[in-house]
C-alpha positions as a Markdown table, in Angstrom:
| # | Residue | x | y | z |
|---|---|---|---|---|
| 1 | Unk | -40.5 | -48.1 | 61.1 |
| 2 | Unk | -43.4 | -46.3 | 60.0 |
| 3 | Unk | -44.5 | -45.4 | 56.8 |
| 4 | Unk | -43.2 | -41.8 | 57.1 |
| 5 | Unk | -40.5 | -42.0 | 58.4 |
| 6 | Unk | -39.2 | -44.9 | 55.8 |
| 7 | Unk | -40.5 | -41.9 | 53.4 |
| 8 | Unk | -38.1 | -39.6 | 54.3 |
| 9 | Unk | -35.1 | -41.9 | 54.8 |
| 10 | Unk | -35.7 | -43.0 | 50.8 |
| 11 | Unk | -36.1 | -38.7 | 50.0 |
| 12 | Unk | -32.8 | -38.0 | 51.8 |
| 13 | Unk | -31.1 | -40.6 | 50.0 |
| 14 | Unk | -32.2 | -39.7 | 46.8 |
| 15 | Unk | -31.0 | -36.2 | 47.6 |
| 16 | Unk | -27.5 | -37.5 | 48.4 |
| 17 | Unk | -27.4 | -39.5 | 45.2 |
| 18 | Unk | -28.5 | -36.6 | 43.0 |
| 19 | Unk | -25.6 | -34.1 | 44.5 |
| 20 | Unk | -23.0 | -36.9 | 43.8 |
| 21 | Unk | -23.7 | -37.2 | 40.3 |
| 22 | Unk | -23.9 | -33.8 | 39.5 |
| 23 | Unk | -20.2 | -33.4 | 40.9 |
| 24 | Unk | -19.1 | -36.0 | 39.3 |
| 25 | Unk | -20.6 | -34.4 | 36.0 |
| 26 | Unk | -19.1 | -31.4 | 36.2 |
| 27 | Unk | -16.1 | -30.5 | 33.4 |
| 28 | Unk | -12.4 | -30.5 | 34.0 |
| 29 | Unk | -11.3 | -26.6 | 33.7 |
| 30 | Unk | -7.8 | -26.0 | 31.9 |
| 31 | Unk | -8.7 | -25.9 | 28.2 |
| 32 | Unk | -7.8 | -23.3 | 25.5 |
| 33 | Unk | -11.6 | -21.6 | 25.4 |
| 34 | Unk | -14.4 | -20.5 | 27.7 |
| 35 | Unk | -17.0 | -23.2 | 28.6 |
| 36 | Unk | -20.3 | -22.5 | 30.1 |
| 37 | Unk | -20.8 | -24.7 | 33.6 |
| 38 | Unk | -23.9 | -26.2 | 34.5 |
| 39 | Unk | -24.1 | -27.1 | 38.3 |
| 40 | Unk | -27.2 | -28.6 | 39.0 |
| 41 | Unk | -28.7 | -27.2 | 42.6 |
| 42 | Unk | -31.4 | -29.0 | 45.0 |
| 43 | Unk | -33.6 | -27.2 | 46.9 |
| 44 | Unk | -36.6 | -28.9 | 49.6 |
| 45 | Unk | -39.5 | -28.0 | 50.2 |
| 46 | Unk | -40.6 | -28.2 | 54.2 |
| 47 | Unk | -43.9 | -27.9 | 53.2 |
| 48 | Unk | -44.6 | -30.6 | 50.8 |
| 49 | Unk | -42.0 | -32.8 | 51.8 |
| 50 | Unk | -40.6 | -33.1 | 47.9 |
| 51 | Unk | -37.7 | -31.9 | 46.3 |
| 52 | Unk | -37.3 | -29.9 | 43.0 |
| 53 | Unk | -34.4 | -29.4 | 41.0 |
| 54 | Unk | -32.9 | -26.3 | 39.0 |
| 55 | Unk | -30.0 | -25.3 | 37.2 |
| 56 | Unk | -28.0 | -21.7 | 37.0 |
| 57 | Unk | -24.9 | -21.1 | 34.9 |
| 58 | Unk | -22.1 | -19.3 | 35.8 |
| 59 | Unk | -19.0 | -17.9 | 33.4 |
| 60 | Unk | -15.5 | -19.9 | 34.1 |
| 61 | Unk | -12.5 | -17.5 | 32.8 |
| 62 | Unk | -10.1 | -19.7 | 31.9 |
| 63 | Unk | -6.6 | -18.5 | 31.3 |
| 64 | Unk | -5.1 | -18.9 | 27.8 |
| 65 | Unk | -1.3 | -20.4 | 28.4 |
| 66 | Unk | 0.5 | -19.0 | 25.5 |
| 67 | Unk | 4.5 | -19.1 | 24.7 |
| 68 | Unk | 6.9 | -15.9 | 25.3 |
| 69 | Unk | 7.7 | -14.6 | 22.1 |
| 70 | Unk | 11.0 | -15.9 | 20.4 |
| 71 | Unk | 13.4 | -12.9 | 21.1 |
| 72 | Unk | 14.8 | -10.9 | 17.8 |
| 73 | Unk | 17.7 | -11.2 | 16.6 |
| 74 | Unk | 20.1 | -8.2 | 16.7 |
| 75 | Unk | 23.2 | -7.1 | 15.2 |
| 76 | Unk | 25.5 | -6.1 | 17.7 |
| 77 | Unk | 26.7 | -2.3 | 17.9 |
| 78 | Unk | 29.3 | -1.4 | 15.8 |
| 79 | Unk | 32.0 | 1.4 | 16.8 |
| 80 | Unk | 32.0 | 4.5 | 14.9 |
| 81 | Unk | 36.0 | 3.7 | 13.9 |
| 82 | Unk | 34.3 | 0.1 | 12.3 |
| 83 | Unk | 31.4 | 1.8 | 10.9 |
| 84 | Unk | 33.9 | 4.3 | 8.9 |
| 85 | Unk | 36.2 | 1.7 | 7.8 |
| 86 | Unk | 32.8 | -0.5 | 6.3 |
| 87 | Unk | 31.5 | 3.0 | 4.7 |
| 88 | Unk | 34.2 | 3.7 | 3.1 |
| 89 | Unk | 34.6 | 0.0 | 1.5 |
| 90 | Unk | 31.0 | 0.1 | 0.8 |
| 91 | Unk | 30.9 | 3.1 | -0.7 |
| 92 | Unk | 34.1 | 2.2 | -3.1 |
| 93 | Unk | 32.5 | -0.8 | -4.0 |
| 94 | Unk | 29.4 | 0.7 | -5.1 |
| 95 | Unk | 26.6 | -0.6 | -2.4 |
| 96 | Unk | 25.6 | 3.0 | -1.5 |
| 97 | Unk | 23.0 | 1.7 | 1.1 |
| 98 | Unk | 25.5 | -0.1 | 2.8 |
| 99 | Unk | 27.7 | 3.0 | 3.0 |
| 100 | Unk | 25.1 | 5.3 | 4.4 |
| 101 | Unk | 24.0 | 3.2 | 7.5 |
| 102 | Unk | 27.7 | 2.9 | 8.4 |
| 103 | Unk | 28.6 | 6.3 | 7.9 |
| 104 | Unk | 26.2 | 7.6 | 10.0 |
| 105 | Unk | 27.0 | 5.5 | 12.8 |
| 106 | Unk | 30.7 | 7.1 | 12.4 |
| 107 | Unk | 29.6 | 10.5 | 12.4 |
| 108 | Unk | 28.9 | 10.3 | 15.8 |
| 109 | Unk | 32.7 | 10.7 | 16.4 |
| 110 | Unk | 33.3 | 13.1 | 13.2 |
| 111 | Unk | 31.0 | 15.6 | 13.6 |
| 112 | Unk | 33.7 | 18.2 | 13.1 |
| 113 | Unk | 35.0 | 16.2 | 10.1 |
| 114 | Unk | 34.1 | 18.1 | 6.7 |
| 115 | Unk | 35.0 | 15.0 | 4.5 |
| 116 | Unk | 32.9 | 12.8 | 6.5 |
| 117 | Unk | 30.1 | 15.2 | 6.0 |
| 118 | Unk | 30.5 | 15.0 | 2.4 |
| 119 | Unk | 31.2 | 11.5 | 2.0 |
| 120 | Unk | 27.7 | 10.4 | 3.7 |
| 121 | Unk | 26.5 | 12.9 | 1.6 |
| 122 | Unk | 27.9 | 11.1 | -1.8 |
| 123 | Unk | 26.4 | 8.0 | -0.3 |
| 124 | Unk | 23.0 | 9.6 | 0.5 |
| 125 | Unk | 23.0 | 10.7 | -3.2 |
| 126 | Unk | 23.6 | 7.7 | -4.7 |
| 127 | Unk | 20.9 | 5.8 | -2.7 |
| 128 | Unk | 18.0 | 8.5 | -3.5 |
| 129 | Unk | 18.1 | 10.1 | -0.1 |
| 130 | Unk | 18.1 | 13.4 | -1.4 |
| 131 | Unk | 17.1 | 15.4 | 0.9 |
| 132 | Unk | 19.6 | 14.2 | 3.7 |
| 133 | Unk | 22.0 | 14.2 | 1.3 |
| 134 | Unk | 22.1 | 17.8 | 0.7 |
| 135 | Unk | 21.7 | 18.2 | 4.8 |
| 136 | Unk | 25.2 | 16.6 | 5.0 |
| 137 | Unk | 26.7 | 18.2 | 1.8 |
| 138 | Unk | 25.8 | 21.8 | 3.2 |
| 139 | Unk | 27.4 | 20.9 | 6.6 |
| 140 | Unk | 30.8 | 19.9 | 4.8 |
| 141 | Unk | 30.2 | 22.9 | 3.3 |
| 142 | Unk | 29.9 | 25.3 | 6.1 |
| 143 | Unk | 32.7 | 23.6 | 8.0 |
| 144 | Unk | 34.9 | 23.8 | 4.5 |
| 145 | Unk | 34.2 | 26.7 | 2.1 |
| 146 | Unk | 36.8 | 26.2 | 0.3 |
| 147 | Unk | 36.1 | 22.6 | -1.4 |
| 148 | Unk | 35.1 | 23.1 | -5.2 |
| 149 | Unk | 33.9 | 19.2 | -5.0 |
| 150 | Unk | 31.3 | 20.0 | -1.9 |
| 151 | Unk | 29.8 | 22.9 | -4.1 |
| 152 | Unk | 29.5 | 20.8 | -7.5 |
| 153 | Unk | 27.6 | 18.1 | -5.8 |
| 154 | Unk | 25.5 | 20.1 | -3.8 |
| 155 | Unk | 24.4 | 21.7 | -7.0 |
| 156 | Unk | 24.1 | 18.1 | -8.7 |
| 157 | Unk | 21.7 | 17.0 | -5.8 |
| 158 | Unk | 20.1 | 20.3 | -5.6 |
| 159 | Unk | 19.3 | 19.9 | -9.4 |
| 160 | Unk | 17.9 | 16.4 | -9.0 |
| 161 | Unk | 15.4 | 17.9 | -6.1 |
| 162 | Unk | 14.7 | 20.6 | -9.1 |
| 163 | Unk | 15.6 | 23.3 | -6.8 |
| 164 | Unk | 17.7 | 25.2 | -9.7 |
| 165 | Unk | 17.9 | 28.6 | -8.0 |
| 166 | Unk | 19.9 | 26.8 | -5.0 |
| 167 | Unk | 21.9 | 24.8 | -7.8 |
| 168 | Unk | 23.1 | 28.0 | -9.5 |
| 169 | Unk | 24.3 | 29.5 | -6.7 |
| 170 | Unk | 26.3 | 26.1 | -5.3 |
| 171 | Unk | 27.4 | 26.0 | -8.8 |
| 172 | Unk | 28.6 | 29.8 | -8.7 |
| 173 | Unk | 30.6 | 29.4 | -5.5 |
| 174 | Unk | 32.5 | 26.6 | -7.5 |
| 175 | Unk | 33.1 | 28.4 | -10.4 |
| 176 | Unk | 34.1 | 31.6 | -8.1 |
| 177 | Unk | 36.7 | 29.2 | -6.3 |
| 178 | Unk | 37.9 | 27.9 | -9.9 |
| 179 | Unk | 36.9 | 29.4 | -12.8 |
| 180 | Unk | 38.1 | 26.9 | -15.0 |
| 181 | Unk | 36.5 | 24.0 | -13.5 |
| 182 | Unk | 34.2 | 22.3 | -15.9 |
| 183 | Unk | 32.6 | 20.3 | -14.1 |
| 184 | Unk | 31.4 | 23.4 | -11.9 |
| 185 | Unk | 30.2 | 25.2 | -15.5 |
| 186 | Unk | 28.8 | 22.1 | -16.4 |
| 187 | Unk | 26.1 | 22.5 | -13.4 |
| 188 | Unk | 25.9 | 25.9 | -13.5 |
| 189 | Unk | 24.3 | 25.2 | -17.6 |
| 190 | Unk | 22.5 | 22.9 | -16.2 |
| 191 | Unk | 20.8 | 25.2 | -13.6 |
| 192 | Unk | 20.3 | 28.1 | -15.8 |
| 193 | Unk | 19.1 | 25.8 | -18.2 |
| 194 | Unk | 16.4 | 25.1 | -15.3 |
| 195 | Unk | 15.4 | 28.5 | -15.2 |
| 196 | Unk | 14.9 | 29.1 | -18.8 |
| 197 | Unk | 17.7 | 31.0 | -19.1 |
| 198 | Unk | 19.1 | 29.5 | -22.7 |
| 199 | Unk | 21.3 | 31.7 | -23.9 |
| 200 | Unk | 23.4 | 32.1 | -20.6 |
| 201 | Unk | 23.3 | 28.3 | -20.4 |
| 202 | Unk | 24.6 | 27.7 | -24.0 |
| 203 | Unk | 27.3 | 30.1 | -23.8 |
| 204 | Unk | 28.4 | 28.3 | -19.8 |
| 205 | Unk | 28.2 | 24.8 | -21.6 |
| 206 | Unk | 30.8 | 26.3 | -24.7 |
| 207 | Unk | 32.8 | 27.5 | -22.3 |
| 208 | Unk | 33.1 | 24.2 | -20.7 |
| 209 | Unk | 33.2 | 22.2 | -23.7 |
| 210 | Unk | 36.7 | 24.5 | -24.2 |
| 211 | Unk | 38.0 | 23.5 | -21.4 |
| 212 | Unk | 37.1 | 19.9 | -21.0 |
| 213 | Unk | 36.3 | 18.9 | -25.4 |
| 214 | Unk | 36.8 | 15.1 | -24.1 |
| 215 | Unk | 34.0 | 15.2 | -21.2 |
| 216 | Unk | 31.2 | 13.8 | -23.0 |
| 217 | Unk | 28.9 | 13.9 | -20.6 |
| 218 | Unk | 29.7 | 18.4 | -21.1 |
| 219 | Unk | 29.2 | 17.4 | -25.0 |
| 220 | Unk | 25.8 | 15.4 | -24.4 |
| 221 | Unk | 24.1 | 18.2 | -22.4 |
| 222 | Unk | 25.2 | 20.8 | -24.8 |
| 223 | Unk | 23.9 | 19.4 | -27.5 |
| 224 | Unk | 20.6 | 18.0 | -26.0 |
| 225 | Unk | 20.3 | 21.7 | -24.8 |
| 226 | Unk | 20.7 | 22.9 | -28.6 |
| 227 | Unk | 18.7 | 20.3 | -29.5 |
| 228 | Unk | 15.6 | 21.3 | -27.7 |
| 229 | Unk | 16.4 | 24.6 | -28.6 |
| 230 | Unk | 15.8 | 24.2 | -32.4 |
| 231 | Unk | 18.9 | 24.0 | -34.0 |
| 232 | Unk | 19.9 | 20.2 | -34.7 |
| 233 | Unk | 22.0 | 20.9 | -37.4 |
| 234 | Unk | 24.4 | 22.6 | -34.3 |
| 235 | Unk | 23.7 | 19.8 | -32.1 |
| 236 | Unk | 24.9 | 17.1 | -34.5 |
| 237 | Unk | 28.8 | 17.4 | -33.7 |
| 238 | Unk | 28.7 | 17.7 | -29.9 |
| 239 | Unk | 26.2 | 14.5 | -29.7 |
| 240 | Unk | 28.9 | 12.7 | -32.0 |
| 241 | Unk | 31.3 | 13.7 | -29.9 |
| 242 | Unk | 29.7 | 12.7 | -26.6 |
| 243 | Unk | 28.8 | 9.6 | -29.0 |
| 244 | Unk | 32.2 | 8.3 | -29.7 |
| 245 | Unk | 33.3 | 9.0 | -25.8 |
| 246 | Unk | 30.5 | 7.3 | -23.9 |
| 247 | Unk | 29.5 | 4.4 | -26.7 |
| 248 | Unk | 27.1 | 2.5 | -24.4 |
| 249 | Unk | 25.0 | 5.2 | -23.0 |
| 250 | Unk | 21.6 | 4.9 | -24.3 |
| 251 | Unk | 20.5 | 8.2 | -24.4 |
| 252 | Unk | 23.5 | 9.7 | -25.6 |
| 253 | Unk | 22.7 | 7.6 | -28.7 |
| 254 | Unk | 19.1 | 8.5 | -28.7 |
| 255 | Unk | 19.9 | 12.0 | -28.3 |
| 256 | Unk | 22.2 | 11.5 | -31.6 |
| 257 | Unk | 19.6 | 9.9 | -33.3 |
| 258 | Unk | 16.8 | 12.8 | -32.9 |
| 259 | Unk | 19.3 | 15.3 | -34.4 |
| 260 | Unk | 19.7 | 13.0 | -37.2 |
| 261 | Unk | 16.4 | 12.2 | -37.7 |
| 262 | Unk | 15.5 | 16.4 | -37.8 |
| 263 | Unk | 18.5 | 17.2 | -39.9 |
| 264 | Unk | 16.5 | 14.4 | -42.6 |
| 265 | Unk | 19.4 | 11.8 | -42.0 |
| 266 | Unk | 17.1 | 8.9 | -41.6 |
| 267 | Unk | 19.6 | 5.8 | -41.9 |
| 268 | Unk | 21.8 | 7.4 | -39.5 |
| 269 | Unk | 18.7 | 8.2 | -37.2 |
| 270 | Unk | 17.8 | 4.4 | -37.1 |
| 271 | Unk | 21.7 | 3.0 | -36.5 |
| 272 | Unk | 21.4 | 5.0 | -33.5 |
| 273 | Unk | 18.2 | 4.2 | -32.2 |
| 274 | Unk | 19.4 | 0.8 | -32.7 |
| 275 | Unk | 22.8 | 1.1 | -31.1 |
| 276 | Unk | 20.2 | 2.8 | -27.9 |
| 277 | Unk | 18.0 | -0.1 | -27.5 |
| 278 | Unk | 21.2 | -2.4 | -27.8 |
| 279 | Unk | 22.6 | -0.2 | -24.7 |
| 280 | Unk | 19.9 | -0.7 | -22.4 |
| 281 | Unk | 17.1 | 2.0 | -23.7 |
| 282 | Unk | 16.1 | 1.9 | -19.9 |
| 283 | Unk | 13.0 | 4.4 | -20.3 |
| 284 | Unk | 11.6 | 3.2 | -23.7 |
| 285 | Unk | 12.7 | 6.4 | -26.0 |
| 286 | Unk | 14.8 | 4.8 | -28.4 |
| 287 | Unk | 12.1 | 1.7 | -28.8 |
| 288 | Unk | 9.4 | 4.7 | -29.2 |
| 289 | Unk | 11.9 | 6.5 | -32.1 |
| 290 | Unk | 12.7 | 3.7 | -34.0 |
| 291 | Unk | 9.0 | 2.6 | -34.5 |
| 292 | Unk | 8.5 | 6.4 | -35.5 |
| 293 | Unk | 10.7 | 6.3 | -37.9 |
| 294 | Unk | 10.8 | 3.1 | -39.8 |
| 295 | Unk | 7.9 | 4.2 | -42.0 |
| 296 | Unk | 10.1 | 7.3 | -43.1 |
| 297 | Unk | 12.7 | 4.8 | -43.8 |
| 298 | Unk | 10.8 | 2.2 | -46.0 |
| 299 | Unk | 9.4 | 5.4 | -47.4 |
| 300 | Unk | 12.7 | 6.6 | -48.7 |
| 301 | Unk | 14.1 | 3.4 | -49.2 |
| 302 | Unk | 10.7 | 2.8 | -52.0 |
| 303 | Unk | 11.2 | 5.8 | -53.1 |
| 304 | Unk | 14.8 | 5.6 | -54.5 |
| 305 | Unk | 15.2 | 5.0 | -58.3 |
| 306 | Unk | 16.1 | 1.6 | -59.3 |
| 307 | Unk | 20.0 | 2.0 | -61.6 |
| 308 | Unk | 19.7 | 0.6 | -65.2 |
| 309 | Unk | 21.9 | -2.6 | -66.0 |
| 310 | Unk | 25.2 | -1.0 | -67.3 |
| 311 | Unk | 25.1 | -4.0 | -70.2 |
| 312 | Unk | 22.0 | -2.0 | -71.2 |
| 313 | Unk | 23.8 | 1.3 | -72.8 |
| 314 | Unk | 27.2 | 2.0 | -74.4 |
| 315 | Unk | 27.3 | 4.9 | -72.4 |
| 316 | Unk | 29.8 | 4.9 | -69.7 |
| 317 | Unk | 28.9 | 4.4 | -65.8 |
| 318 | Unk | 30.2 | 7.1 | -63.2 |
């Protein structure tokens, strides 16, 4: 063999050799990420009779495998004549939430129902959704007119929303109905009250506070209403009356207190204050009026003359 020709049987074995171990070099595929590949490529030159090697890189997509998503769990339907039979229990128990998810699932089959209407109405209410509470309450009340009960808490929610002119005239439909429902002059003070009407709202309160003198909640608001309106001295025996009906109701004692405290009947100011925070005090006013008015009380109490020893005088003690 000549020298040439043993030449290019060693180059075209070296070539061979070269291409297997760059296959065999090359990365499995199947991994969580992208790689970057790097196939080496031979090329020959006729020419010179040599070979040169370069690289190029190309961009392998490899697929993420990922799990299905765990399926949610759901609560199966319930049927309207379930849903009403939970609201109702929910309601009487006092879990207003409870009730008003329920209820509305058993509207669907009592749309035509005024009491339904006004019982997911209660339940709105009493879970602070106002303003579909007084959607449902003026449905019950366009299918039933005639319900005193539908127009007193349409004007209760109404005056939570601050919307006092529609209050006073939910409040006048119940008074038209009955004119000697309290409770029905009770909002319609309260809405008047609103609109700065005081006079008219004073004389409504009295006239409930005739008709109902053991409704203390009447009592409290007529004589927070005086109250505010500069005569304490005339607020005094409502707020004792509300006072001795609801005991435990912290404002009702605070309210008690202030009209105490601006009649100039300290001691009696603080025992309520005190009986307030001992009932909850949920928004601070009783804490804030008993620190405003201990100074007046070691004040007075400083103040007051010391009695002589009787042993000190013949004369006789009163």
């Amino acid at each position: 063999m000549s020298q040439r020709t043993h030449h290019q049987a060693a180059t075209r074995g070296a070539v061979a050799l070269v291409l297997g171990l760059g296959l065999a070099a090359a990365p499995l595929t199947g991994c969580t990420e992208d790689k970057k590949v790097t196939t080496p490529v031979v090329t020959s030159s006729q020419a010179t009779g040599t070979t040169s090697q370069s690289t190029t890189t190309t961009d392998t997509q490899v697929a993420e495998v990922q799990s299905p998503p765990a399926p949610v769990p759901q609560e199966p339907p319930i049927d309207p004549k379930t849903a009403w039979k939970d609201g109702v229990q929910s309601y009487q128990s006092g879990d207003f939430a409870t009730a008003s998810s329920r209820l509305r699932i058993a509207i669907e089959q009592k749309q035509n129902d005024p009491y339904a209407h006004y019982l997911l109405g209660l339940a709105l209410w009493k879970s602070g959704q106002l303003d579909e509470a007084e959607g449902s309450l003026v449905r019950s009340a366009e299918m039933n007119d005639q319900s005193v009960k539908t127009w007193i808490n349409l004007a209760r929610v109404r005056l939570d929303r601050t919307e006092f002119d529609g209050a006073l005239e939910a409040a006048d439909r119940a008074v038209e109905l009955d004119g000697q429902s309290s409770d029905g002059l009770h909002q319609r003070g309260r809405a008047l009250d609103g609109l700065n009407r005081g006079d008219e709202a004073v004389a409504t309160l009295e006239q409930a506070r005739t008709i109902s003198p053991g409704n203390g909640y009447i009592a409290n608001t007529l004589g927070y209403l005086l109250l505010r309106r500069g005569r304490p001295q005339d607020a005094v025996p409502h707020l004792e009356a509300a006072r001795d009906r609801l005991p435990q109701v912290a404002y009702v004692r605070n309210n008690l207190g202030v009209a105490y405290e601006r009649t100039g009947d300290v001691h009696r100011a603080a025992q309520e204050f005190r009986a307030a925070l001992q009932a909850g005090d949920s928004d601070g006013k009783a804490s804030a009026s008993l620190a405003r008015i201990e100074p007046l009380l070691r004040d007075r109490i400083a103040s007051q003359p010391i009695p002589e020893e009787a042993a000190a005088t013949d004369q006789p003690q009163n």
